[in-house]
C-alpha positions in Angstrom: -12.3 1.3 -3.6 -15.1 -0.6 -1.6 -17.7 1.0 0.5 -15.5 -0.6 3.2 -12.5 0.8 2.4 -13.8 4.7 1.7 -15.6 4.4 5.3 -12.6 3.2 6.8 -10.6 6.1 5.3 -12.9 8.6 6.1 -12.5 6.8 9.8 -8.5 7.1 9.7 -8.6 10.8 8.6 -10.9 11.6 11.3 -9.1 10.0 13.9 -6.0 11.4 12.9 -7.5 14.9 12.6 -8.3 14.7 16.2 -4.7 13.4 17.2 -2.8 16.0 15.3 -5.3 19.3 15.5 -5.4 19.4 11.7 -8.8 20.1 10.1 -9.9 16.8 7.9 -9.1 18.3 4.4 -5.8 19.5 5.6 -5.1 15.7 6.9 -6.3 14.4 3.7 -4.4 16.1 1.5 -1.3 15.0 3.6 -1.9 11.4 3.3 -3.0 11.5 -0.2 0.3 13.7 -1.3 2.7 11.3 0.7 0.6 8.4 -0.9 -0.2 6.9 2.3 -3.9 6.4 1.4 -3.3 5.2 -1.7 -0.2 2.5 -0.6 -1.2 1.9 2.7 -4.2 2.9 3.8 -6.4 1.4 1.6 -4.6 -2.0 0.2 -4.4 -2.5 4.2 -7.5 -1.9 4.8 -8.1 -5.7 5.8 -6.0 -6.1 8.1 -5.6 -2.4 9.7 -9.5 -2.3 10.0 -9.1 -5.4 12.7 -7.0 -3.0 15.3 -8.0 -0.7 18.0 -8.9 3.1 17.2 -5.3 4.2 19.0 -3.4 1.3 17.8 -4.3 2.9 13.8 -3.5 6.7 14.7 -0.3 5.8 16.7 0.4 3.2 13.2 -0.2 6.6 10.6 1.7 9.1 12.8 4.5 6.7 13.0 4.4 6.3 9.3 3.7 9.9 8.4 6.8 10.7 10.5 9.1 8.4 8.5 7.4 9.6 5.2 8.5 13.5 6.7 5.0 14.0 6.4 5.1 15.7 10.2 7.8 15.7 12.8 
């Protein structure tokens, strides 16, 4: 993993920590378990780095919801 790539994670479970209530770690742990960071997050990092804040938390929920990450 790049410096790029770990920032941009760090970013992502930020941003979704704010969107769902869930402490960081908690949110972490989610997306790692459901392999989301490792599968998604960062081999898209290229790509998902070039869209707006909202635009990436509304992309994770949606996929954490079809993982049955969250509801």
């Amino acid at each position: 993993m790049t410096f790029d790539q770990l920032d941009f994670t760090t970013y992502c479970i930020g941003a979704l920590s704010e969107r769902l209530k869930l402490s960081q770690p908690t949110v972490f742990r989610m997306l790692k378990d459901s392999d989301i960071l490792g599968s998604y997050i960062v081999p898209g990092y290229e790509v998902l780095h070039t869209y707006s804040p909202e635009y990436i938390a509304d992309d994770l929920v949606s996929l954490m919801k079809e993982r049955g990450v969250i509801q």
